[in-house]
Wavefront OBJ file of the C-alpha trace (Angstrom):
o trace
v 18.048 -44.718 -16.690
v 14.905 -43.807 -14.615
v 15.177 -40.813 -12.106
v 14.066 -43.137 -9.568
v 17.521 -44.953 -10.070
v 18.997 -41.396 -9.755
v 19.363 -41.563 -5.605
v 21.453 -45.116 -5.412
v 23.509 -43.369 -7.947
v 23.537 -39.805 -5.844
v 24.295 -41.904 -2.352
v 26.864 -43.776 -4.337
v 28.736 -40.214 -5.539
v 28.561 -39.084 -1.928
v 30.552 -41.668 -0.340
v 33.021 -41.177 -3.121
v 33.107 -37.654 -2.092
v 34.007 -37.917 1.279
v 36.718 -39.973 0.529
v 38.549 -37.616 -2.052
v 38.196 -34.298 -3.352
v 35.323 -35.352 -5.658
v 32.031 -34.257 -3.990
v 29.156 -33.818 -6.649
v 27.466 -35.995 -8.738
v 25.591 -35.064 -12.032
v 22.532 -37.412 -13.715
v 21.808 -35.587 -16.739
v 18.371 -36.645 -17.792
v 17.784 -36.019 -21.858
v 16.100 -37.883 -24.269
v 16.543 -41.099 -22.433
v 20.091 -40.928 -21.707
v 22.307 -40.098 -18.933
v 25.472 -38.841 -18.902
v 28.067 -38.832 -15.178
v 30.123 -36.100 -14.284
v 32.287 -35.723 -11.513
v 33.650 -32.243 -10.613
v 34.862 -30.394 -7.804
v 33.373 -27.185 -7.437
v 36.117 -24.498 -6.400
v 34.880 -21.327 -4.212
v 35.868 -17.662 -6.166
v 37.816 -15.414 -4.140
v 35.186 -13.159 -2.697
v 35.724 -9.480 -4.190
v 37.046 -6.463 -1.779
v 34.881 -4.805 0.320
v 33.333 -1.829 -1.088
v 33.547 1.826 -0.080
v 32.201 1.948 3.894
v 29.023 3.494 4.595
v 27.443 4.698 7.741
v 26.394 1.535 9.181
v 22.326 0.738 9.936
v 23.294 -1.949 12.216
v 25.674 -1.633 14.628
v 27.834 -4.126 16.709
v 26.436 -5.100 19.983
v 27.964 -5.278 22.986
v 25.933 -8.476 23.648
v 27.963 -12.130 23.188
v 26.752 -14.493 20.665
v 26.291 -18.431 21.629
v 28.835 -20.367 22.330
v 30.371 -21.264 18.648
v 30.894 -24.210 17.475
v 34.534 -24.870 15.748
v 33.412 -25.537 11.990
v 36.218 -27.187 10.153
v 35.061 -27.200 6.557
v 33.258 -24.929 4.005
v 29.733 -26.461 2.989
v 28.173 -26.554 -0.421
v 25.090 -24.405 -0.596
v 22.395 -24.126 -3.030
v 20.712 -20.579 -2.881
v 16.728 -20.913 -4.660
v 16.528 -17.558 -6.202
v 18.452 -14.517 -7.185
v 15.918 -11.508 -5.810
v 16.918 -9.607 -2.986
v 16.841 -12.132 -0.173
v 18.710 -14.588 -2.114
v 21.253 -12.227 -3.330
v 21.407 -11.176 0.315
v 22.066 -14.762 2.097
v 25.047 -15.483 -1.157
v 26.712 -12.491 0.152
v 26.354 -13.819 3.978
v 27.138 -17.293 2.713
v 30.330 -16.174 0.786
v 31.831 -14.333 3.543
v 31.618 -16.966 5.766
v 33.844 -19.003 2.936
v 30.899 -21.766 1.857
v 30.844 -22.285 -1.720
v 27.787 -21.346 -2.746
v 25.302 -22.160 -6.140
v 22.182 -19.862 -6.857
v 19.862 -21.391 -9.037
v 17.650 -18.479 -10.944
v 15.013 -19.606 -13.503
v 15.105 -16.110 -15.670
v 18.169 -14.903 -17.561
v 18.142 -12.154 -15.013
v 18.298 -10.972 -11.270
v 16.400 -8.995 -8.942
v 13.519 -11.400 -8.517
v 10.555 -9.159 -7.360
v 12.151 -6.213 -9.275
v 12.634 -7.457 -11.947
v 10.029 -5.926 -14.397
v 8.288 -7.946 -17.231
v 5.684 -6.073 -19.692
v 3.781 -9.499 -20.621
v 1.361 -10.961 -18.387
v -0.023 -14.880 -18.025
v -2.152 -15.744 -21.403
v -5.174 -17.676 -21.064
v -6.012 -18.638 -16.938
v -6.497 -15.167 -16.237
v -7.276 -16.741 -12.551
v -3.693 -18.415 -12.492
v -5.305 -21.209 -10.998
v -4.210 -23.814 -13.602
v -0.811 -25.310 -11.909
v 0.316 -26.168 -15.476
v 0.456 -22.856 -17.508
v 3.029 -20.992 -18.536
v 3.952 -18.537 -15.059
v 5.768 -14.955 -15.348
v 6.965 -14.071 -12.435
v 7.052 -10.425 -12.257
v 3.835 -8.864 -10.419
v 5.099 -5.174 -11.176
v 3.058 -2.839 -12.927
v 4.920 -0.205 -14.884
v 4.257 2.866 -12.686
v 5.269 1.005 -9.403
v 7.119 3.467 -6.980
v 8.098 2.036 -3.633
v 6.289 2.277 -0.620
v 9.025 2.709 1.541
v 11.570 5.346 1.698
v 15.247 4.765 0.795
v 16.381 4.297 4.019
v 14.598 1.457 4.815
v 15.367 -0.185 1.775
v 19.161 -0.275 1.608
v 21.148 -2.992 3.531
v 23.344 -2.139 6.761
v 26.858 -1.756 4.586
v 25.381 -1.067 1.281
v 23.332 2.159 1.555
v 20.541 2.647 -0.967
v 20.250 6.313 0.301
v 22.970 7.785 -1.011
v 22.970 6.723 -4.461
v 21.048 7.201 -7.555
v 20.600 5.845 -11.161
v 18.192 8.666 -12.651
v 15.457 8.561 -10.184
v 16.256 10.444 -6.894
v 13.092 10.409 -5.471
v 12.794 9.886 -1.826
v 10.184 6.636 -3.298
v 11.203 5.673 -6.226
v 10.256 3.549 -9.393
v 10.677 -0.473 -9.383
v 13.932 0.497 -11.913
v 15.717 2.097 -9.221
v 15.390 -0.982 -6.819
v 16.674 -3.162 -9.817
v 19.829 -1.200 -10.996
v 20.919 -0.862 -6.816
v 20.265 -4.950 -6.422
v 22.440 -5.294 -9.955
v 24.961 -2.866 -8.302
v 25.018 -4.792 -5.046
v 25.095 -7.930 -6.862
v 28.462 -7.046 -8.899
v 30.053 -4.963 -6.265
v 30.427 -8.360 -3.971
v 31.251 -10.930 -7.100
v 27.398 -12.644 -6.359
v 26.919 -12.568 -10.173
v 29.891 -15.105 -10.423
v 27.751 -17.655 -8.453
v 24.380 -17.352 -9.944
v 23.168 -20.031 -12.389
v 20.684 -18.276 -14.834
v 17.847 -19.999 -16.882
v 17.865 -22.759 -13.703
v 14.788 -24.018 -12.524
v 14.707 -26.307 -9.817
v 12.343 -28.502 -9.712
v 13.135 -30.997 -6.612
v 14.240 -30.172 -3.618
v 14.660 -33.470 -1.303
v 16.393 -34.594 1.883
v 19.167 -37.533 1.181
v 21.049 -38.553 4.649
v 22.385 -35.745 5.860
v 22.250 -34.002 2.317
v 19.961 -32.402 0.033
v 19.472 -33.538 -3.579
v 18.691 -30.591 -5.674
v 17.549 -31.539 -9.379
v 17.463 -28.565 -12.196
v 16.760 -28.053 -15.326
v 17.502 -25.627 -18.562
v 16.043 -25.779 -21.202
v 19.713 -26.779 -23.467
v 20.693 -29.154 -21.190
v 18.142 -30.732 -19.945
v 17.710 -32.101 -16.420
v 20.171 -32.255 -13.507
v 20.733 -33.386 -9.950
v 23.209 -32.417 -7.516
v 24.109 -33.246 -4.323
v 24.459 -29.967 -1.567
v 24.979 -29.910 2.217
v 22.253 -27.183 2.329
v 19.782 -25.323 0.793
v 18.414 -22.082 1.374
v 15.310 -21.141 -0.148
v 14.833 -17.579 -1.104
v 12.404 -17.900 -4.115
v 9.840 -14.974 -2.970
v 6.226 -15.230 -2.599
v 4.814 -12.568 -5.123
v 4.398 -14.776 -8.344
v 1.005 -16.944 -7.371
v -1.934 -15.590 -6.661
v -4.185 -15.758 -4.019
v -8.220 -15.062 -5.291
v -10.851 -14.213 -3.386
v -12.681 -17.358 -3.949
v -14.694 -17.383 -1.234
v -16.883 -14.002 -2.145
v -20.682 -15.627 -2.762
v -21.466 -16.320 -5.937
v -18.485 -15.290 -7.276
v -17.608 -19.064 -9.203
v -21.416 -17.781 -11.416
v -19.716 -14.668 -12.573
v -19.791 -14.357 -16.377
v -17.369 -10.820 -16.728
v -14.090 -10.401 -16.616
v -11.725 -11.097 -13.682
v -8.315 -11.174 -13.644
v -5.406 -10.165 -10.345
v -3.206 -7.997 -10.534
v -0.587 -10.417 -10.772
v -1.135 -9.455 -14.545
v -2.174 -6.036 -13.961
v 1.060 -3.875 -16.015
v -1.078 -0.350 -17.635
v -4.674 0.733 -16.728
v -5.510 1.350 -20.651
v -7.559 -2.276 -20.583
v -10.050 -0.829 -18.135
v -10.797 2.124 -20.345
v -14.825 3.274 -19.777
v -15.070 0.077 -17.346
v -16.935 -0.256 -14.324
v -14.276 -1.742 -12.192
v -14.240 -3.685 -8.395
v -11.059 -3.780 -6.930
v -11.185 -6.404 -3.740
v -8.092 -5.211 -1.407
v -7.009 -2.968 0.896
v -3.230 -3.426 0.753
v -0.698 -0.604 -1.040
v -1.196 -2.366 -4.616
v -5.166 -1.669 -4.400
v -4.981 1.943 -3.581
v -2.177 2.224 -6.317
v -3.215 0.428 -9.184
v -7.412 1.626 -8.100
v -5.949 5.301 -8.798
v -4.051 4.269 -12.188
v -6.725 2.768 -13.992
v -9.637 5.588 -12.516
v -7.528 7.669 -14.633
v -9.193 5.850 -17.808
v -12.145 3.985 -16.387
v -15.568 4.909 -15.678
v -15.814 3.878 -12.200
v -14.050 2.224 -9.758
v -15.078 0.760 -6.496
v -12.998 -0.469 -3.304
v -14.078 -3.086 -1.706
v -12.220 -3.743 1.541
v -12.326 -6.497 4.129
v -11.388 -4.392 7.181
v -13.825 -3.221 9.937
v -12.430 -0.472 10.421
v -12.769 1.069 6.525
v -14.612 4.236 6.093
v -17.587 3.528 3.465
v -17.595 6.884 1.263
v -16.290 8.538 -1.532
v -12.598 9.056 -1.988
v -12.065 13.240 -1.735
v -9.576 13.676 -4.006
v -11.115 11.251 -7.188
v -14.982 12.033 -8.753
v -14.932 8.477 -9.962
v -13.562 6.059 -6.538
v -15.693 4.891 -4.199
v -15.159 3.152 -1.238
v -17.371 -0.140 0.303
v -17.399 -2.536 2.371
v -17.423 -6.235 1.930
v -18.534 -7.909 -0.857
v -21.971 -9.438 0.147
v -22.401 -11.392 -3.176
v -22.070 -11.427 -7.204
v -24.174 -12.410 -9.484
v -23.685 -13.441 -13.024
v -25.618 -10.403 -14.749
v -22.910 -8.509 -13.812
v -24.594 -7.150 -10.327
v -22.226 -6.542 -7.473
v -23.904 -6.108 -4.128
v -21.693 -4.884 -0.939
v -22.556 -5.419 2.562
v -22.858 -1.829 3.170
v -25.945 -1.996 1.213
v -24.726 -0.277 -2.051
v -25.162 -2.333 -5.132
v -23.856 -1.764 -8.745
v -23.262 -3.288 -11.696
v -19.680 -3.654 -13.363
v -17.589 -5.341 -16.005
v -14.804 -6.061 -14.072
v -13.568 -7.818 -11.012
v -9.735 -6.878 -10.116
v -8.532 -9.147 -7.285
v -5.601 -7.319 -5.315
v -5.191 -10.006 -2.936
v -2.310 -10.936 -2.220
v -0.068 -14.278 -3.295
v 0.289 -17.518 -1.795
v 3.672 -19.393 -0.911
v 4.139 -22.074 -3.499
v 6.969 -24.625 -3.137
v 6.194 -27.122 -5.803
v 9.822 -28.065 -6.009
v 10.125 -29.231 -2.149
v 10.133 -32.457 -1.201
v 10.485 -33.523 2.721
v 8.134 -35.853 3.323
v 5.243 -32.862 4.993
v 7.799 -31.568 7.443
v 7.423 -28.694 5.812
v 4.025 -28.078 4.609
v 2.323 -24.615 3.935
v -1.488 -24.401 5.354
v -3.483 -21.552 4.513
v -0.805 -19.809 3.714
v 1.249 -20.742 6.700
v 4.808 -22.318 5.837
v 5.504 -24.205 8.571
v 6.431 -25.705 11.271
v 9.688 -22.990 11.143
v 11.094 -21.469 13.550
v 10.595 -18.218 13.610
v 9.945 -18.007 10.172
v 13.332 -19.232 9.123
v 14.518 -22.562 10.266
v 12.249 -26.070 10.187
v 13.589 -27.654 13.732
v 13.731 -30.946 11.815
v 15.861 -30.273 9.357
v 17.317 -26.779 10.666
v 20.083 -26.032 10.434
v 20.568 -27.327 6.829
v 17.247 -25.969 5.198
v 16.434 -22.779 6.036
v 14.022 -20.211 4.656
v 14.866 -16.070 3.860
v 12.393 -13.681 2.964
v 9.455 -14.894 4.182
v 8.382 -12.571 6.995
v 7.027 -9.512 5.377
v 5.719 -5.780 7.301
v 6.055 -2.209 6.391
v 9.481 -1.160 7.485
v 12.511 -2.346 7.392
v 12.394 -5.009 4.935
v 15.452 -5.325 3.160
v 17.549 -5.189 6.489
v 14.933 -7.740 7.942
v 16.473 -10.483 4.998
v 19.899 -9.209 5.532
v 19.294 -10.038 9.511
v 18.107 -13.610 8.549
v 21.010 -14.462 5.943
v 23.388 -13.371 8.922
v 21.639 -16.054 11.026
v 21.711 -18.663 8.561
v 24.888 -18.229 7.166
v 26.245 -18.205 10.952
v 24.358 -20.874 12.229
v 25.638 -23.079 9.369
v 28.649 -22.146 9.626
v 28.646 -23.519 13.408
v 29.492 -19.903 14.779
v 26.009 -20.148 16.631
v 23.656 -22.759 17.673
v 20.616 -23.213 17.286
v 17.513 -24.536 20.443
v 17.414 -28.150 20.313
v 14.491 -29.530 17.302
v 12.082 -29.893 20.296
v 12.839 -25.972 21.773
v 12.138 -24.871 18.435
v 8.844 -26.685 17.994
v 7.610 -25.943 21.612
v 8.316 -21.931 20.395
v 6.307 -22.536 16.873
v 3.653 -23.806 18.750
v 3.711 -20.869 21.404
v 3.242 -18.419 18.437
v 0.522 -20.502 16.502
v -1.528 -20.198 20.361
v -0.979 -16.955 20.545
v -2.077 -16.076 16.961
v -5.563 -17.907 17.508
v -6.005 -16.346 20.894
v -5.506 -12.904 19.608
v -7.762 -14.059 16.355
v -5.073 -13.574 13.955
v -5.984 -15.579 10.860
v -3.604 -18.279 9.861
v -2.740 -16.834 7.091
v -1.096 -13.814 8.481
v 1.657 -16.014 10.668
v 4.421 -14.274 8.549
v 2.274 -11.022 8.694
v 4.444 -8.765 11.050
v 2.777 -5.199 10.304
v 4.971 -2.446 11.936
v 6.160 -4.415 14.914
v 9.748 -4.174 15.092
v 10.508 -6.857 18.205
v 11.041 -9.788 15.018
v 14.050 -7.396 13.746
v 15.411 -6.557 17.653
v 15.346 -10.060 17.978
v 17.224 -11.149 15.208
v 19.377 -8.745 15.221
v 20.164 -9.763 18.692
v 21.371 -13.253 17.576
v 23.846 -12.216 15.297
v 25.746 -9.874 17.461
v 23.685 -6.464 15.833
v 21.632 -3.827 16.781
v 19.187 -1.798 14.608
v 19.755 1.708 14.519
v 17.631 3.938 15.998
v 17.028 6.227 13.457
v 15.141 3.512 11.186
v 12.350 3.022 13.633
v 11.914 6.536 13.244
v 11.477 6.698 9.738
v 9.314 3.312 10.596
v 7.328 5.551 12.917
v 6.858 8.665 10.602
v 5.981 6.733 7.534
v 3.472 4.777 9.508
v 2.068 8.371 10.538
v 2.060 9.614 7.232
v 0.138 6.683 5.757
v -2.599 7.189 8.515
v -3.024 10.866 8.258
v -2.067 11.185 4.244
v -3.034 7.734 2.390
v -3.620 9.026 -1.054
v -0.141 11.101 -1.345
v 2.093 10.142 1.584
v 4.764 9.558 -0.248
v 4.633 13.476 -1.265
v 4.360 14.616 2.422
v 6.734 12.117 3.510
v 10.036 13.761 5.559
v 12.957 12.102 7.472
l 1 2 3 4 5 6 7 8 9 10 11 12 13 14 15 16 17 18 19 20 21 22 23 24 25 26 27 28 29 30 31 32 33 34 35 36 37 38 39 40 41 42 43 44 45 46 47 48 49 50 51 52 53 54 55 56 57 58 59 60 61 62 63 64 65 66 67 68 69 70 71 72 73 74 75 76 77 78 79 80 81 82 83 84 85 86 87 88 89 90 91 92 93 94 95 96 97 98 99 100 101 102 103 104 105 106 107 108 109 110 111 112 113 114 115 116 117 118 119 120 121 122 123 124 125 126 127 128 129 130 131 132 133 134 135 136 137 138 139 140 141 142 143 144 145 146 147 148 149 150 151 152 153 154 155 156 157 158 159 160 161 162 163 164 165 166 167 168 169 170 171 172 173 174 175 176 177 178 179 180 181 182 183 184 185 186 187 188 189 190 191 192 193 194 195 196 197 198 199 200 201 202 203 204 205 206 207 208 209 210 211 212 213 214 215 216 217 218 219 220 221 222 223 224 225 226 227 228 229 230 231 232 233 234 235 236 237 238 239 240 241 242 243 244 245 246 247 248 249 250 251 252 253 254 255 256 257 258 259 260 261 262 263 264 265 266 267 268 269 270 271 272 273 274 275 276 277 278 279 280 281 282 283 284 285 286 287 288 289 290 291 292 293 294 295 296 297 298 299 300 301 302 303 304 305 306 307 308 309 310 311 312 313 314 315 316 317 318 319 320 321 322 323 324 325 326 327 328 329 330 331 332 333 334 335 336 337 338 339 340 341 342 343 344 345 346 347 348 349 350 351 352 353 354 355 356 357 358 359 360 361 362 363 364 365 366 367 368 369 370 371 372 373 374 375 376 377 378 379 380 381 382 383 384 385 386 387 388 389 390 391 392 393 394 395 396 397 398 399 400 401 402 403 404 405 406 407 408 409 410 411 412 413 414 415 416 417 418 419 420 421 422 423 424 425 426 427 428 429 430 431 432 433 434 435 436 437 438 439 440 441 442 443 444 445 446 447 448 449 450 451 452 453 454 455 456 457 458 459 460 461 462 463 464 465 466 467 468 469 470 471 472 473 474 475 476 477 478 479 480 481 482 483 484 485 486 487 488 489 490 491
């Protein structure tokens, strides 16, 4: 059977399923063949609560919208198991849906999850086809946040340990709390390892979600949602357009693939970034290297030598490259290196959705959602988590947005009508190009806590005041201290 035939087939199933308890239909696509399977997928009690913990958000004595009287659990297909998509299961299971997470390792954690080999070959990543990892750790990774702001509001990362008790700790840390949190609320039970998806598409009022392993080949399934939580630290974005830089005949790579600094032994090394991974990894490797020089985007960088390292310098722009190896920097400095070390960030990739451009990402804009969750077209029944990124509390942030989702679909809250939504996109994308925010940084929301107020506001929560304290101190301590603020660092 062709795929194509696979939706008259899918539509078919659907009807059945409203009619009896049968809901899900399965084309299993191997070596020309297709098999039919009918089941009905059964819900797992959800596991007790766990021990209570001091709360980080709190009840509010505001209402929530008037709620909508849902009479049936949906099925829901969760896109990734890393934190945001263990969070929204959790959400999804305590409102009683019956939810699927589709992971494409053998493991969870997503983001945290640490792998020691890097992508072979396109050391760019720019080749669509290759072979992806999806970790972006490096081995010495510590967290830039404190614990506090990286626990959830009933599961506190702050009080517990598993061999590393620093106040920052290493990537492992994250992982064995996620695994913890993961167990503790039966989310393990749900998850679908060695799953990719590879099409996500709109059917009706459904979603048709096909998958594949690599024993069973490929399979599509019918959902009444999706949630997409599949991260955005796995493709790169390059700094492709630094002059001259498409002539260069060295080495570049991104740290994407970046794990130990012993390649850039005795190298002459340009790092292009400014972000947390750039000042890390440009400290690892001047351990080994001969030199290593920052090159930073921002006005508002200081062009000098770092104090505390002999061999770090820091520059301005890059003002162009040359294929001899020359670097020149708009500050006026010029040098010549072996190495070009792109710590610029990652792009949102969605090569599995399919809705016809209503959801589209532009320069690294995913959009049109509403606010940065919800696409007003299809809302409430495809939702994003884990998109919005700043430098505080991020974990809660996710846990705020599953809350919203899982309510919203559950038809405990309701959402502005499709054109409210839009007319509020829109207000945000004017207000980004009158303050000359670059498209790319529309999920961007640096240390401004309103986003999280607001969400939290939806759901019936408030944040606690004592995290945008620690949000204030640490952003103190990374302006005053930026080479050891996670030493000086105090609640």
């Amino acid at each position: 059977m062709e795929k194509a035939a696979s939706l008259e087939g899918l539509s078919a199933a659907k009807s059945m399923g409203r009619k009896g308890k049968a809901r899900f239909f399965f084309f299993k696509f191997r070596h020309g063949s297709t098999s039919e399977t009918l089941r009905d997928k059964s819900q797992k009690p959800n596991r007790a609560e766990p021990k209570k913990h001091t709360p980080s958000l709190t009840q509010s004595p505001l209402n929530l919208r008037r709620p909508i009287i849902m009479t049936h659990s949906l099925n829901i297909a969760v896109i990734g198991a890393g934190t945001s998509g263990l969070l929204t299961t959790r959400e999804l299971l305590r409102e009683n849906h019956r939810v699927t997470v589709f992971e494409k390792s053998n493991r969870l954690g997503g983001t945290w999850l640490y792998e020691p080999q890097v992508e072979a070959g396109d050391v760019l990543h720019l080749d669509p086809n290759r072979s992806v990892v999806h970790s972006s750790l490096y081995s010495s990774l510590r967290t830039n946040l404190p614990r506090p702001l990286m626990g959830f509001s009933y599961y506190s990362f702050e009080d517990k340990s598993y061999g590393d008790p620093r106040m920052f700790p290493g990537h492992e840390e994250v992982l064995k709390f996620l695994q913890d949190f993961a167990n503790e609320f039966g989310i393990t039970e749900v998850i679908r390892f060695n799953s990719e998806v590879v099409r996500v598409e709109s059917l009706d009022s459904d979603f048709v979600v096909e998958w594949r392993t690599m024993e069973v080949g490929s399979v599509a399934e019918v959902f009444d949602a999706v949630v997409v939580c599949s991260g955005h630290h796995t493709e790169p974005r390059i700094a492709d357009d630094v002059p001259g830089i498409e002539e260069w005949s060295r080495k570049q790579t991104h740290s994407h693939n970046y794990r130990v600094p012993e390649p850039y032994r005795d190298q002459v090394v340009v790092v292009i970034g400014n972000g947390p991974s750039a000042l890390d990894i440009s400290r690892e490797i001047a351990t080994l290297a001969k030199e290593v020089h920052l090159s930073s985007r921002s006005l508002n960088v200081k062009v000098s030598k770092l104090d505390v390292f002999e061999n770090i310098w820091q520059h301005s722009k890059i003002n162009r490259v040359y294929d001899d190896g020359t670097i020149f920097f708009q500050d006026g400095d010029s040098i010549e290196a072996d190495i070009i070390l792109h710590c610029t960030g990652y792009k949102f990739h969605f090569p599995f959705l399919r809705t016809n451009n209503i959801v589209h990402v532009d320069d690294n804009r995913v959009g049109p959602l509403y606010k940065h969750v919800f696409p007003p077209q299809l809302a409430p029944r495809l939702a994003f988590v884990g998109l919005t990124y700043n430098q505080g509390v991020h974990f809660q942030m996710f846990e705020l947005q599953s809350k919203w989702v899982a309510l919203a679909l559950s038809g405990k809250i309701s959402l502005p009508s499709e054109d409210e939504m839009l007319a509020d996109v829109h207000k945000h994308y004017r207000e980004m190009e009158e303050n000359g925010n670059p498209k790319r940084y529309t999920h961007s929301l640096g240390f401004k806590l309103e986003y999280l107020d607001w969400l939290a506001a939806q759901v019936g929560l408030r944040i606690d005041d004592r995290l945008k304290v620690i949000c204030r101190n640490l952003l103190e301590q990374w302006i005053s201290h930026p080479n050891d603020f996670r030493d000086v660092f105090q609640l």
